[in-house]
C-alpha positions in Angstrom: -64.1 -82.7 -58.4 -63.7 -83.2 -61.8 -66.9 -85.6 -62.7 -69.8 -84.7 -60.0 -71.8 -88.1 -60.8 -69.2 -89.7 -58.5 -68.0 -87.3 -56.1 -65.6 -89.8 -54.0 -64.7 -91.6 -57.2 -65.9 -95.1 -58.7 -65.7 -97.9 -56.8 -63.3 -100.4 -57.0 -62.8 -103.9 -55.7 -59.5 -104.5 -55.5 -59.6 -107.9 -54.1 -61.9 -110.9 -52.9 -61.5 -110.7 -49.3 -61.3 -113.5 -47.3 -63.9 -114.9 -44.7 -62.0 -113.0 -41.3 -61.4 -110.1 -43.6 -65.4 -110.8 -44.4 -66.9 -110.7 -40.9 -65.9 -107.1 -39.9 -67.4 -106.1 -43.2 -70.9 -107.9 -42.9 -70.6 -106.2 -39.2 -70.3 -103.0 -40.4 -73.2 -103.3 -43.2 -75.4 -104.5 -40.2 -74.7 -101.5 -38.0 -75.6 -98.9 -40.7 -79.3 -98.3 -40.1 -78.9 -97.5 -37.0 -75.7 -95.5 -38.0 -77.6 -93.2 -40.6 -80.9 -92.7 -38.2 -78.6 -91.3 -35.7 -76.6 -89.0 -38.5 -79.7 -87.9 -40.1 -81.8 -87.1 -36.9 -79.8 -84.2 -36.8 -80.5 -82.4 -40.0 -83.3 -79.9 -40.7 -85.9 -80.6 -43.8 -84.3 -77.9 -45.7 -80.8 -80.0 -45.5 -82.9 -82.9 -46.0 -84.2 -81.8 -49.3 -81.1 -80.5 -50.4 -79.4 -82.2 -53.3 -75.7 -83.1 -53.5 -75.3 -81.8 -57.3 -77.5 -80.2 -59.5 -80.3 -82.1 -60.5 -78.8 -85.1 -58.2 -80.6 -86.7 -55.6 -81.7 -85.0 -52.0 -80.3 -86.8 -48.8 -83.8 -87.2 -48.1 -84.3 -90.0 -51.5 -80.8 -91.7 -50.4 -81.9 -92.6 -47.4 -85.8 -93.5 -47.8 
């Protein structure tokens, strides 16, 4: 990982989706509450509080 400020990379929108290419997508950002209570119930405070970089945010700020 050459530049850890963006570990998967910078986003990029590639195109302007249509509306059936839309739905799924408005689906899916409706789902993820619920999708990242279950993920973090999980996880001890010490993994909680851990950050991703050095001097980067804990999982514990992304998710408040």
């Amino acid at each position: 990982m050459s530049d850890l400020r963006y570990p998967v990379g910078r986003f990029n929108m590639e195109t302007d989706p249509t509306d059936d290419e839309r739905s799924p997508l408005i689906d899916e950002i409706s789902e993820t509450p619920s999708r990242l209570r279950a993920a973090i119930r999980i996880l001890s405070d010490e993994q909680l509080d851990t950050p991703y970089r050095p001097g980067g945010w804990t999982v514990r700020q992304v998710v408040h």
